[in-house]
Rosetta silent file (secondary structure, phi, psi, omega in degrees, C-alpha in Angstrom):
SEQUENCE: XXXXXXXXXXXXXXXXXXXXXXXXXXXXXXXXXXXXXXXXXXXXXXXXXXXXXXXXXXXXXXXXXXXXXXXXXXXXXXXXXXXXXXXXXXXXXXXXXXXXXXXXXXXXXXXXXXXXXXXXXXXXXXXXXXXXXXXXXXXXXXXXXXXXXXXXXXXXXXXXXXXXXXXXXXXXXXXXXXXXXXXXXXXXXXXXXXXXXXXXXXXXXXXXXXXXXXXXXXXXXXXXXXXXXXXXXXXXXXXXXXXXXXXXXXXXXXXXXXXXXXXXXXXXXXXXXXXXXXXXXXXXXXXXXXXXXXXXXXXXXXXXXXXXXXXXXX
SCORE:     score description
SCORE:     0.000 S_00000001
   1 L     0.000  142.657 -168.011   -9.296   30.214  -18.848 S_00000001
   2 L   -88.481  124.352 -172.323   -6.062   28.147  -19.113 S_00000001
   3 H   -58.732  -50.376  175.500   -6.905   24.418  -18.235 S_00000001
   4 H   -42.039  -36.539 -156.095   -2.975   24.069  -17.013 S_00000001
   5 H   -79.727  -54.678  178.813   -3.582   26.907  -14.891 S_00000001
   6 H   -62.561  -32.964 -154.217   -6.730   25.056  -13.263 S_00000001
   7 H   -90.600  -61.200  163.292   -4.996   21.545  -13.227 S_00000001
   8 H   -31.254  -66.683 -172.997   -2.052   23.395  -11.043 S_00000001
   9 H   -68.654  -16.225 -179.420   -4.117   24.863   -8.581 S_00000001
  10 H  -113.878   -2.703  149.806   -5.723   22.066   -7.404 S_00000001
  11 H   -51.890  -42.872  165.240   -3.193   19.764   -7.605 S_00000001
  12 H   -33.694  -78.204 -173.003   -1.789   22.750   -4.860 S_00000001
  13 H   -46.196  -16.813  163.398   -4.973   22.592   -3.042 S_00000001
  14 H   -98.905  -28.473  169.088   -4.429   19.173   -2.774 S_00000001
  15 H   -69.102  -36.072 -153.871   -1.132   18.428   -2.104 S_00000001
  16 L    35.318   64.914 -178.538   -0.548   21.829    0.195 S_00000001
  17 L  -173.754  138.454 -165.389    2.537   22.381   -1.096 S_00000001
  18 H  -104.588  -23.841 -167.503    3.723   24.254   -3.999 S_00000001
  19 H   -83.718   -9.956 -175.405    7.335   22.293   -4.075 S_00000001
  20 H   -56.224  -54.546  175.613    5.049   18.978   -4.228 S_00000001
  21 H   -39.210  -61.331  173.883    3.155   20.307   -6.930 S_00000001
  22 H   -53.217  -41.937 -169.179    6.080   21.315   -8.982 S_00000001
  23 H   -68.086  -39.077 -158.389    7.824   17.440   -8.130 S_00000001
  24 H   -73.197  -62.017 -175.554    3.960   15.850   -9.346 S_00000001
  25 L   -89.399   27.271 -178.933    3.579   17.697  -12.782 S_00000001
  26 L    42.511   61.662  171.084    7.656   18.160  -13.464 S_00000001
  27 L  -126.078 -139.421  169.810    7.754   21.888  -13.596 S_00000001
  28 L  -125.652 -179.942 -174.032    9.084   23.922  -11.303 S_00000001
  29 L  -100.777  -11.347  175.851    7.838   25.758   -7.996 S_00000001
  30 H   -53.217  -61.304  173.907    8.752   29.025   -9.959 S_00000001
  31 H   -81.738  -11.190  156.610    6.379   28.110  -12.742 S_00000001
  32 H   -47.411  -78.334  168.904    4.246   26.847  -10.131 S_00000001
  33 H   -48.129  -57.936 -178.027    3.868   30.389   -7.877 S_00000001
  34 H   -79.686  -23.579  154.907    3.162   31.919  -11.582 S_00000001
  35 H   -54.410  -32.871  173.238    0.579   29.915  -12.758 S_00000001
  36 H   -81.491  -32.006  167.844   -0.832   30.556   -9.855 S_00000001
  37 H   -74.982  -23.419 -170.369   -0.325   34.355   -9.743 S_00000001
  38 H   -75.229  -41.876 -170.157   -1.647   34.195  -13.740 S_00000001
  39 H   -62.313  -61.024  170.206   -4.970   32.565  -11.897 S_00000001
  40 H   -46.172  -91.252 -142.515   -5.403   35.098   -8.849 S_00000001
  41 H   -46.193  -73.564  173.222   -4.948   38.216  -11.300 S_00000001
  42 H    -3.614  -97.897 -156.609   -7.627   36.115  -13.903 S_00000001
  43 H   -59.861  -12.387 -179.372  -10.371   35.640  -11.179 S_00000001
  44 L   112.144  -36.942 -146.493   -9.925   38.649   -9.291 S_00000001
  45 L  -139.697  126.521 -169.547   -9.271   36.895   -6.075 S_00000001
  46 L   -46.878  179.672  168.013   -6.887   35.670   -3.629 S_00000001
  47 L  -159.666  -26.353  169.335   -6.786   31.800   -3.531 S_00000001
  48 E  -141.199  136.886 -179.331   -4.302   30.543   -1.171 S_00000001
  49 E   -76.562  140.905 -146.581   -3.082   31.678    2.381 S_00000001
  50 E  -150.845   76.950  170.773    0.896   31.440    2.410 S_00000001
  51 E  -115.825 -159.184  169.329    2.507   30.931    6.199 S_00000001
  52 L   -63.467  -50.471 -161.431    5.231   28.677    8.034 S_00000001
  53 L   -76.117   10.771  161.464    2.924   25.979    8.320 S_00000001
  54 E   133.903 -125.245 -158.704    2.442   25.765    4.375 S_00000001
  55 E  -140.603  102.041  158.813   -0.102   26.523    2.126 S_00000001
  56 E  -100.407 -174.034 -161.060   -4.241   26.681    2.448 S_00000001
  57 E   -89.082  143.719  154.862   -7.244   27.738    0.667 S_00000001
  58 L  -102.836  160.206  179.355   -8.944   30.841    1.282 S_00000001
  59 H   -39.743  -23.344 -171.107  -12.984   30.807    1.343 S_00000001
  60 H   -83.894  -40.549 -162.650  -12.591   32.342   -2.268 S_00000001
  61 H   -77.882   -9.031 -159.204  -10.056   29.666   -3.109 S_00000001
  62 H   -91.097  -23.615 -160.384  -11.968   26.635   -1.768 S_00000001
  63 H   -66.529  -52.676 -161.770  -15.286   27.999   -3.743 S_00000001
  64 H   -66.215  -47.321  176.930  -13.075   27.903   -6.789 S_00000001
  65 H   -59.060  -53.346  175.628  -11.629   24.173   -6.498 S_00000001
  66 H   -54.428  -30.555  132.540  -14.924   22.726   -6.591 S_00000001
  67 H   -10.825  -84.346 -165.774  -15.415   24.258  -10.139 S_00000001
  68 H   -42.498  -29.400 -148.109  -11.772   23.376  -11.055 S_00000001
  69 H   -92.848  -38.580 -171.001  -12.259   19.444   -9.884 S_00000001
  70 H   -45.562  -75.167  174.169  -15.793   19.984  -12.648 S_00000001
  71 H   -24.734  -48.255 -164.668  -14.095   21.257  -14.999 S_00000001
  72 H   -80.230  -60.357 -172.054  -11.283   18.940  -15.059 S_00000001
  73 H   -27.043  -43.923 -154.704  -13.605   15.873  -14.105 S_00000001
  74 H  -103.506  -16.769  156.655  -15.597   16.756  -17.553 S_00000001
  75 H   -81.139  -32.257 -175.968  -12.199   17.172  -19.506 S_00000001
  76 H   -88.933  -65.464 -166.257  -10.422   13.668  -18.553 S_00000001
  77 L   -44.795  -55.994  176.687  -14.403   11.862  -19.332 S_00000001
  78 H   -24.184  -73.056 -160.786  -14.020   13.824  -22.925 S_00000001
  79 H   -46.721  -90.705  163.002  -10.287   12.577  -23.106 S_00000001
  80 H    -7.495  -37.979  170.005  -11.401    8.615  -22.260 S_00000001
  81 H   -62.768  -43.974 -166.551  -14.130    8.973  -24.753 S_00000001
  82 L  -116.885   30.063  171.708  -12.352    9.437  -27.925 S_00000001
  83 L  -158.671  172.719 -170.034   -8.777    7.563  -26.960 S_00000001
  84 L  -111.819  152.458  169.457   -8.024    3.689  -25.816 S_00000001
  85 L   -58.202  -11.227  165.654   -6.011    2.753  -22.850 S_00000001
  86 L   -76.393  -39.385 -177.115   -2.465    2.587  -25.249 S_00000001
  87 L   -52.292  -51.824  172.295   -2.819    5.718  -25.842 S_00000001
  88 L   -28.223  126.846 -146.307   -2.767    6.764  -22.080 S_00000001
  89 L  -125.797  168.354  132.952    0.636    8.884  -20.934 S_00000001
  90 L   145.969 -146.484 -167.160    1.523    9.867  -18.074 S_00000001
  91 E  -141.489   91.250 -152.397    3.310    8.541  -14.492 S_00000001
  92 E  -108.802  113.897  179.027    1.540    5.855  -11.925 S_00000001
  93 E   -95.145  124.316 -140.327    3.700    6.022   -8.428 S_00000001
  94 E  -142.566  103.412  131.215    3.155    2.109   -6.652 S_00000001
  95 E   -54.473  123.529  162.600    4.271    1.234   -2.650 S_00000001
  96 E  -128.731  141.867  158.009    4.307   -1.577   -1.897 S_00000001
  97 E   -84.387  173.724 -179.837    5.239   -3.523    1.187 S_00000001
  98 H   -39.994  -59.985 -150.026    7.577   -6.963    1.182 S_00000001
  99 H   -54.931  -44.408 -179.773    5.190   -9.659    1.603 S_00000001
 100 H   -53.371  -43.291 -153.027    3.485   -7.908   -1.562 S_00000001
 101 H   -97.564   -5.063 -178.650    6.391   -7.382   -3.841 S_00000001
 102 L  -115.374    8.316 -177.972    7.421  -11.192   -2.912 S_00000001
 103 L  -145.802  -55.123 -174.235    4.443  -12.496   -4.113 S_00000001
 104 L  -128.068   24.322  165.452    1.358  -10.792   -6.434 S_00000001
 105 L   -87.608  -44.637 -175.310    3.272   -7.651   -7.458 S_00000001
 106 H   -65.268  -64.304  170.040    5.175   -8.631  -10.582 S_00000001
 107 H   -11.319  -50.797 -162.658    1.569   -9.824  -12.489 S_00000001
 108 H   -74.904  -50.980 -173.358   -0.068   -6.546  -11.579 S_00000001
 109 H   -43.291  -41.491 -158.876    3.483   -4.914  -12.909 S_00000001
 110 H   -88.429  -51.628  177.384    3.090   -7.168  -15.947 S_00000001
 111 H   -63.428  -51.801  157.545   -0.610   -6.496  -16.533 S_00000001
 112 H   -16.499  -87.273 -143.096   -0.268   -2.631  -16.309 S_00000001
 113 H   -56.464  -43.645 -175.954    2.719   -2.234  -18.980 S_00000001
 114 H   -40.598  -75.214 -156.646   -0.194   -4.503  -20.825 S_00000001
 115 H   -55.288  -48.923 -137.543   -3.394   -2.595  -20.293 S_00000001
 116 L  -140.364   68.101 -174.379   -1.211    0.788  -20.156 S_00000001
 117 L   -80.490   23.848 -174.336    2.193    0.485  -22.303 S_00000001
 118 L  -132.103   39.479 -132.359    2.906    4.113  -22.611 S_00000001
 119 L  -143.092  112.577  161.675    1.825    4.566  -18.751 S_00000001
 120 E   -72.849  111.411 -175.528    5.791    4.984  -16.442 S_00000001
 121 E   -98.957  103.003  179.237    5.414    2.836  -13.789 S_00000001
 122 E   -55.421  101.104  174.378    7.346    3.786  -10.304 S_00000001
 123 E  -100.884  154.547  169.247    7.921    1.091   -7.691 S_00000001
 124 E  -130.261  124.591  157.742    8.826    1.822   -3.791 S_00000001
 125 E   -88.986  174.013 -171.746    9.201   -1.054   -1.166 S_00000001
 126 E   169.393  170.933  175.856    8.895   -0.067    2.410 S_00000001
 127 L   -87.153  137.533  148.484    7.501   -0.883    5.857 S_00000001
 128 H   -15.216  -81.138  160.874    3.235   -0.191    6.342 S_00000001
 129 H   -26.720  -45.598 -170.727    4.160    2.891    8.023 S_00000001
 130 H   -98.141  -29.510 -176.583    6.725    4.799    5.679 S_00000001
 131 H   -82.569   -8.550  173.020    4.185    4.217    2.516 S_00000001
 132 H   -57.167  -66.520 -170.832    1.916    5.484    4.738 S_00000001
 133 H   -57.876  -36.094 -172.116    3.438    8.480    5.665 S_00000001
 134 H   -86.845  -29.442  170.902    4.798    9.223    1.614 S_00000001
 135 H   -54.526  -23.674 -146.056    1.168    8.595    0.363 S_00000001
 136 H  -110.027  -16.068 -163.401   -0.302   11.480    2.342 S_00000001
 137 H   -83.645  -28.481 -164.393    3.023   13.573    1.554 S_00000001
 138 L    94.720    5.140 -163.162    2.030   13.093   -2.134 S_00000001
 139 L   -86.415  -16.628  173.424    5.218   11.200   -3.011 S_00000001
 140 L  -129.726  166.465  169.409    2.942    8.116   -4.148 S_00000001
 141 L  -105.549  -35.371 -158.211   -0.720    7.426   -5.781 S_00000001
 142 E  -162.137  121.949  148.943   -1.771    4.039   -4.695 S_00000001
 143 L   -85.087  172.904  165.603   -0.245    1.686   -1.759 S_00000001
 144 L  -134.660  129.066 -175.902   -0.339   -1.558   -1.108 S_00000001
 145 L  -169.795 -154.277  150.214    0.071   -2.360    2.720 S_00000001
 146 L   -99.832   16.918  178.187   -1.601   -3.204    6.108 S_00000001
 147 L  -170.116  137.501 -154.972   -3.521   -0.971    7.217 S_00000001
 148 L   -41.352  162.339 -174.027   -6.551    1.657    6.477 S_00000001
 149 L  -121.382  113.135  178.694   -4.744    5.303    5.638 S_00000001
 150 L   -75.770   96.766  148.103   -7.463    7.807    7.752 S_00000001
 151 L  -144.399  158.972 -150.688   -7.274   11.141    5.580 S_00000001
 152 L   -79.455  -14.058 -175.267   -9.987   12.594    3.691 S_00000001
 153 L   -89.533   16.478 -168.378   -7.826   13.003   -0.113 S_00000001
 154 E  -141.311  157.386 -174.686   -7.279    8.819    0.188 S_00000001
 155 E  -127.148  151.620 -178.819   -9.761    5.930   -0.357 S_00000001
 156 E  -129.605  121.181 -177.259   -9.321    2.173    1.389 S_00000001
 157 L  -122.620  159.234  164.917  -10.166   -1.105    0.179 S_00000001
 158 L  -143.783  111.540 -160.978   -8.769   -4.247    2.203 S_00000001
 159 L   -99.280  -50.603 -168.343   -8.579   -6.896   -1.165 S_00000001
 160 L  -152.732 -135.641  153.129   -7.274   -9.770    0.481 S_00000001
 161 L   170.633  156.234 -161.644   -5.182  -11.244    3.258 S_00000001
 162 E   -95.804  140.103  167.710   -2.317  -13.567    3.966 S_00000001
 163 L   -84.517 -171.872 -169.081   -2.642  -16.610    7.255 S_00000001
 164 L  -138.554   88.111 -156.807    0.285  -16.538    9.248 S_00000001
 165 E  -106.635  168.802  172.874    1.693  -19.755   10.366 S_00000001
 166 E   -91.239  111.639  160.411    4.861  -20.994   12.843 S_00000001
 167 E  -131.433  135.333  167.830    7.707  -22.188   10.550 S_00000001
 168 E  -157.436  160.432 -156.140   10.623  -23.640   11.201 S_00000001
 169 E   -54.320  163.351 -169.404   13.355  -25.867    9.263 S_00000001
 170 L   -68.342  100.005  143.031   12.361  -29.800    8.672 S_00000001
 171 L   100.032    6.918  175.137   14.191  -32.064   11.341 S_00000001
 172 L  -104.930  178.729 -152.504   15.672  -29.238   13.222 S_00000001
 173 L   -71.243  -30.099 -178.805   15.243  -28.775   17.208 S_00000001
 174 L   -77.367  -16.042 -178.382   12.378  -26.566   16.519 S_00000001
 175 L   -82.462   92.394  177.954   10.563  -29.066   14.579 S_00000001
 176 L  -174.451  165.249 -174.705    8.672  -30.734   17.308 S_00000001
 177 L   -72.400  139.992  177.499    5.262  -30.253   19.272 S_00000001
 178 L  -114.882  136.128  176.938    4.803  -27.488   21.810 S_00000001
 179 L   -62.918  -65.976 -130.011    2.384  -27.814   25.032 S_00000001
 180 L  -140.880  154.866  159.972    1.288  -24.005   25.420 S_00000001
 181 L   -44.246  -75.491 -148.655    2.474  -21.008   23.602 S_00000001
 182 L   -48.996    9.493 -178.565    4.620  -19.993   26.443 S_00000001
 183 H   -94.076  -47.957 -168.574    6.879  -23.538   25.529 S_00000001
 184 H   -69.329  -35.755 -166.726    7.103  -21.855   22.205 S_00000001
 185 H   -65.839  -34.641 -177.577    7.886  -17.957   23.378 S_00000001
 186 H   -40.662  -67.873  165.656   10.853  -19.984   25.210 S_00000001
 187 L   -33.713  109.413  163.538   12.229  -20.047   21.306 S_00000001
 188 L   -45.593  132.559  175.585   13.475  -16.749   19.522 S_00000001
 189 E   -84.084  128.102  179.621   10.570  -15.380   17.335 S_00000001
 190 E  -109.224  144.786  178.733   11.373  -14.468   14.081 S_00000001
 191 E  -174.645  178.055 -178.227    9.158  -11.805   12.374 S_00000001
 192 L   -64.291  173.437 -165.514    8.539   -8.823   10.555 S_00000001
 193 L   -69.095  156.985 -158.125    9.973   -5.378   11.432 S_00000001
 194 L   -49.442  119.525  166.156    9.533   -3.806   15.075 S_00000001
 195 L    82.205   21.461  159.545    6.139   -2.117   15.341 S_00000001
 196 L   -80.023  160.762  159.658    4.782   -3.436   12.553 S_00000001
 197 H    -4.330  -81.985 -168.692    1.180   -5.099   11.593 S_00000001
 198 H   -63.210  -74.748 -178.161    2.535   -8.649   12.355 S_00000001
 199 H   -21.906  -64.026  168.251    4.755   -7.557   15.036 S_00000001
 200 H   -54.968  -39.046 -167.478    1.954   -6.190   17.160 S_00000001
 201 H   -60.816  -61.483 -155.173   -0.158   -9.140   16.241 S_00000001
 202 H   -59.903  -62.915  151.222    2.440  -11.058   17.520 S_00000001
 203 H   -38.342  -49.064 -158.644    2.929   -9.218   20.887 S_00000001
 204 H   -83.544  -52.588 -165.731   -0.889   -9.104   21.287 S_00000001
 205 H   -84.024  -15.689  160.384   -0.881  -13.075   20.976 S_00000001
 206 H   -37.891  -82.636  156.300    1.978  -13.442   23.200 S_00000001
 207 H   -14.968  -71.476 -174.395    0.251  -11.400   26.053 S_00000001
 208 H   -25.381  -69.169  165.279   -2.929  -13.270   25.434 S_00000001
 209 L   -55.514   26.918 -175.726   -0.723  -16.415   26.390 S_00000001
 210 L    55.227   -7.765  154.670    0.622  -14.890   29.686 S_00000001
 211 L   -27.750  125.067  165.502    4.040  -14.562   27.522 S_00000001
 212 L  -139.972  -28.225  140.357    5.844  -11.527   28.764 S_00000001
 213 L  -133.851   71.288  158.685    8.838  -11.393   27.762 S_00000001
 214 L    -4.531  122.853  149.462    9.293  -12.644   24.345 S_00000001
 215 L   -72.736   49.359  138.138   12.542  -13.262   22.339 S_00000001
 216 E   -26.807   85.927 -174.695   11.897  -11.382   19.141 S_00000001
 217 E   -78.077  135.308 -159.131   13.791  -10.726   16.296 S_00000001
 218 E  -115.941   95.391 -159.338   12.257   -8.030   14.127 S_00000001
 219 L  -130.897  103.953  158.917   13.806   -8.247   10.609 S_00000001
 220 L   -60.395   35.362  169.346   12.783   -5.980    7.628 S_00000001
 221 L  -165.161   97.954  141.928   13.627   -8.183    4.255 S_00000001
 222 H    -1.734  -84.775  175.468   11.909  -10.926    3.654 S_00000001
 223 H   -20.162  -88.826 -176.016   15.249  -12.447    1.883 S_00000001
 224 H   -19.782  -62.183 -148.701   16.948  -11.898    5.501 S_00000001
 225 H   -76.907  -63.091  149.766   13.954  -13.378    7.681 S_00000001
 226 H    -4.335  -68.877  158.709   13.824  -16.543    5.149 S_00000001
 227 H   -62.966  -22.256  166.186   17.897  -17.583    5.701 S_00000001
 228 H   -67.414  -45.157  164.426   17.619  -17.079    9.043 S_00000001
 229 H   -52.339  -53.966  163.553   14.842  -19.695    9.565 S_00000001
 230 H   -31.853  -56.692 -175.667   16.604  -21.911    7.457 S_00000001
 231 H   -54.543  -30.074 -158.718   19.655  -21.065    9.135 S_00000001
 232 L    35.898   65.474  167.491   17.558  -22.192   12.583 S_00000001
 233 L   -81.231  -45.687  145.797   17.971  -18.912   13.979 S_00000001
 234 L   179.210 -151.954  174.224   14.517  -19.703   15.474 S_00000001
 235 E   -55.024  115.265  150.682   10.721  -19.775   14.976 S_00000001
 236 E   -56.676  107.370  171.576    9.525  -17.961   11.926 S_00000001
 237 E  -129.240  100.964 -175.461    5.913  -16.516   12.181 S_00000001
 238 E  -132.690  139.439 -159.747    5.121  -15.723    8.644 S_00000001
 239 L   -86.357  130.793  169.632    2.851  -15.920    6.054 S_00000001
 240 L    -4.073  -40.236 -149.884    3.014  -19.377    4.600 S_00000001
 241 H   -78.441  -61.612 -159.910    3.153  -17.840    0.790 S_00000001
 242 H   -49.000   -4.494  171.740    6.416  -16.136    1.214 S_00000001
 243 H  -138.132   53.871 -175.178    8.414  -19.439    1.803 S_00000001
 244 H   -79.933  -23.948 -178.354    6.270  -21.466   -0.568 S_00000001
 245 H   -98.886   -3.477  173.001    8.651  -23.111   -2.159 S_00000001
 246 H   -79.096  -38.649  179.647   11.142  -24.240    0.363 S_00000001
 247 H   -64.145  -53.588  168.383    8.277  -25.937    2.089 S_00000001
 248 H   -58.948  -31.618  162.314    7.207  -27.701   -0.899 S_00000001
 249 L   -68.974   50.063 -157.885   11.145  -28.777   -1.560 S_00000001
 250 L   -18.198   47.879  169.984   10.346  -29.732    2.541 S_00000001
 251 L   -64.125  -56.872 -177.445   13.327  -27.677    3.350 S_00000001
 252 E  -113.788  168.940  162.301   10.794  -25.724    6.112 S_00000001
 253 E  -149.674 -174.809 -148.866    7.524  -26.924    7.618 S_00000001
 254 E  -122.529  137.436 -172.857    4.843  -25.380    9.379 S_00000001
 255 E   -70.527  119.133 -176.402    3.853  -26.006   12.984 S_00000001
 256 L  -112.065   68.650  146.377    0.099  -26.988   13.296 S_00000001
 257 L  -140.960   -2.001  130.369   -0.547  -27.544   17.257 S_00000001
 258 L  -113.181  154.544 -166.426   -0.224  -24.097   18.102 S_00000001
 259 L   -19.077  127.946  107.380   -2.551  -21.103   18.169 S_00000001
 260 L    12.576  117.112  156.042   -2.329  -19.329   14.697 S_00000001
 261 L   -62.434  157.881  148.517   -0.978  -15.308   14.696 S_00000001
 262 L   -83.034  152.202  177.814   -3.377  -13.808   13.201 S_00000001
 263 L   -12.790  137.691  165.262   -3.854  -12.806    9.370 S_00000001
 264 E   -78.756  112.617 -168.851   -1.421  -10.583    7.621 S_00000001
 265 L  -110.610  119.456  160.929   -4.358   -8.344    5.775 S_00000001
 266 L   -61.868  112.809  154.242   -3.748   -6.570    2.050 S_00000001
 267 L  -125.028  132.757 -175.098   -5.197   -3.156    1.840 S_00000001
 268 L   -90.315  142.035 -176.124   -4.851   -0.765   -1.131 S_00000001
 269 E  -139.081   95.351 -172.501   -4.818    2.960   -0.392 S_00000001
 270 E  -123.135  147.402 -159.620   -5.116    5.636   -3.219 S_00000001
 271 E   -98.879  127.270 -177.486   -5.197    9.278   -3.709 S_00000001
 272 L   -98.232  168.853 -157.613   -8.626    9.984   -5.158 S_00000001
 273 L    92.519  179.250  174.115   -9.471   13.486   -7.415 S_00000001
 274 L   -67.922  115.642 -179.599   -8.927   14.545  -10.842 S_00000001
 275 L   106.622   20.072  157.635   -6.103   13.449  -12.619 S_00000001
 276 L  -137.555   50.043 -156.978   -5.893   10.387  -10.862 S_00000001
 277 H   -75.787  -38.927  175.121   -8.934    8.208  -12.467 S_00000001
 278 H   -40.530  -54.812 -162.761   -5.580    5.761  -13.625 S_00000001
 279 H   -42.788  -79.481 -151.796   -5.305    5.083   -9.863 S_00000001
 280 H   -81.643   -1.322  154.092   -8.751    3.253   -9.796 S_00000001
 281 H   -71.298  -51.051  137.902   -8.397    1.497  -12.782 S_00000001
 282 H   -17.211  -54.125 -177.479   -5.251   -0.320  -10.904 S_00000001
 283 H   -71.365  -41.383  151.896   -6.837   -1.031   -8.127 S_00000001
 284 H   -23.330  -76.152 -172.114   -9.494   -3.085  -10.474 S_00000001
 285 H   -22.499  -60.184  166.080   -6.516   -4.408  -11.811 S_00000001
 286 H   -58.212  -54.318  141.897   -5.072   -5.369   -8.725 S_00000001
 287 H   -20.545  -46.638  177.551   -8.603   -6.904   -7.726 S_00000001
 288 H   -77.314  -66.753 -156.550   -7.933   -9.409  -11.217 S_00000001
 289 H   -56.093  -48.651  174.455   -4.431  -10.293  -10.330 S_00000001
 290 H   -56.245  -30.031  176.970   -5.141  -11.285   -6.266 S_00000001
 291 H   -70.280  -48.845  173.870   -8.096  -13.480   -7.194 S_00000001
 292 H   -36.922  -40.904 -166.803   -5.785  -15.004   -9.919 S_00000001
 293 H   -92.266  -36.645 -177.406   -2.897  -15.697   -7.109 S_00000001
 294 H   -65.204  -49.980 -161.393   -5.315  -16.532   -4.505 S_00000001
 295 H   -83.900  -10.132 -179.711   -7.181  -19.454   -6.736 S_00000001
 296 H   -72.953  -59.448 -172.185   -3.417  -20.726   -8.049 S_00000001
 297 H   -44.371  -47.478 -170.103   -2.191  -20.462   -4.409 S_00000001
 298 L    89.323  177.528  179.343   -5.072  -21.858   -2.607 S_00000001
 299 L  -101.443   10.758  160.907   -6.349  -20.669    0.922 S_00000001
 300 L   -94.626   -0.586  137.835   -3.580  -21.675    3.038 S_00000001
 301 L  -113.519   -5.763  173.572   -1.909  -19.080    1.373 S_00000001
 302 L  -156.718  156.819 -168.059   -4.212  -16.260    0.525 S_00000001
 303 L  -142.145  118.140 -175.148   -7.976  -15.739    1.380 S_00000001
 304 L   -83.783  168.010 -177.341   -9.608  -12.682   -0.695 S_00000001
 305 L   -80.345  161.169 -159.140  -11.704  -10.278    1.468 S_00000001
 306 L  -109.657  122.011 -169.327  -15.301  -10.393    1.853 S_00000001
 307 L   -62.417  168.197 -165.462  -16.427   -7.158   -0.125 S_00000001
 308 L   -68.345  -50.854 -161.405  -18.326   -4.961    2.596 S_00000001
 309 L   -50.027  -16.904 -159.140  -22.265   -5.434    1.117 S_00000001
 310 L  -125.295  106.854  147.733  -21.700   -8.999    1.557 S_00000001
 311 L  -148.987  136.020 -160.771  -19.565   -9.005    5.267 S_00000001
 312 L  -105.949  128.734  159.030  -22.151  -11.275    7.993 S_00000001
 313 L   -86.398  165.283  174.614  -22.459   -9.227   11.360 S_00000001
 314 L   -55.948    0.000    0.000  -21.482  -11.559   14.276 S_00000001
């Protein structure tokens, strides 16, 4: 039986999609459809259902995929036995959102090409949402973002998490004590983009404070939300790390006498099966670099998460 043949279909079966398939292993959907027709004819047996709404398994084909992911499973341990991580080929697809990519992303970038120099490494920025939405599509392997991904082909760790403080420039009108939130909601809110994590957090803490209708500017680049505060366009509510160094040149400072948003949380999200074992070595990876940036940083800018075995009920 052709290994290629086996590797195809359940990349299908996983993906549900044949043009996906074709984009993931660089073929074609042509060569795709025939590998797959070379498989049916093989086994005897139908394997996938073919309608508008895509592409599924049939009872024969899902019998067959458990087999396939064996098969494969017991071909990649083989491979790993007898070769070193330089050796490793291949294509690792990486989402991230800003606050990540403006902070612990180049390390992890830089330890990879280490660990894995023959390994092409893909970056995407985006909002929480759209890396969501491309992981589950198949268009990525491993996110970085805010929030758990529910589907049954993806696994969720939440690795660390950012506070979230009130900043605004040094000696400007904003720098001064506030009674109550609502003396602050009086001030445009500067923050991440509309219907985001933070945004809702933000909303949510607002509310809390009888605040009802907020000024809020919702601005999707870092860079952007950073000259505007400066600029004293208005209150920044942000995490601390992302403007670390204007605060240490005391360019910005950070308001301490009111209520805290809450945390900004890191969670990595990866497509789990065969042929993606790279994936969870990364996320290790990832796991080295955030502890690194977390103990340089300190915990007023990063806090790592308390693995689950060890999380205290209330």
């Amino acid at each position: 039986m052709n290994l290629r043949f086996l590797e195809t279909f359940v990349w299908v079966a996983r993906l549900k999609s044949f043009r996906l398939t074709a984009e993931k292993l660089f073929s074609t959907q042509a060569s795709i459809s025939s590998r797959i027709a070379a498989l049916e004819d093989e086994l005897g047996t139908r394997l996938f259902l073919r309608d508008s709404k895509g592409v599924s398994l049939t009872p024969e084909g899902q019998k067959v995929l458990e087999y396939a992911e064996r098969m494969l499973d017991t071909l990649q341990a083989l491979k790993q036995s007898i070769s070193d991580t330089g050796s490793v080929r291949g294509r690792i697809r990486v989402g991230a959102m800003d606050t990540v990519i403006h902070t612990w992303l180049s390390p992890l970038v830089t330890k990879i090409m280490e660990r894995y120099p023959a390994v092409e490494i893909e970056l995407t920025a985006d909002t929480a949402r759209n890396l969501s939405e491309q992981l589950q599509k198949g268009y990525l392997d491993i996110i970085f973002q805010t929030d758990m991904v529910h589907d049954s082909s993806v696994r969720n760790l939440e690795m660390a998490s950012f506070p979230v403080r009130w900043i605004v420039p040094t000696g400007s009108l904003y720098h001064r004590s506030y009674a109550a939130m609502d003396e602050l909601a009086r001030e445009r809110i500067i923050t991440f983009s509309k219907n985001s994590r933070p945004h809702q957090d933000i909303l949510n803490l607002l509310h809390a404070g009888n605040v009802s209708a907020p000024r809020i500017s919702c601005v999707n680049s870092i860079a952007a939300m950073t000259r505007l505060i400066r600029d004293g366009f208005g209150v920044g509510a942000l995490p601390p790390a992302l403007v670390s160094d204007e605060l240490k040149q005391g360019l910005l400072t950070i308001l301490d006498d009111v209520p805290e948003p809450p945390p900004l949380p890191v969670v990595a999200t990866w497509r789990t099966g065969v042929g993606l074992e790279l994936s969870e070595d990364i996320i290790a990876l990832a796991g080295e670099v955030l502890q690194d940036y977390a103990e340089q940083m300190g915990g007023a800018m990063m806090a790592m998460a308390v693995p689950s075995g060890e999380q205290k009920s209330a």
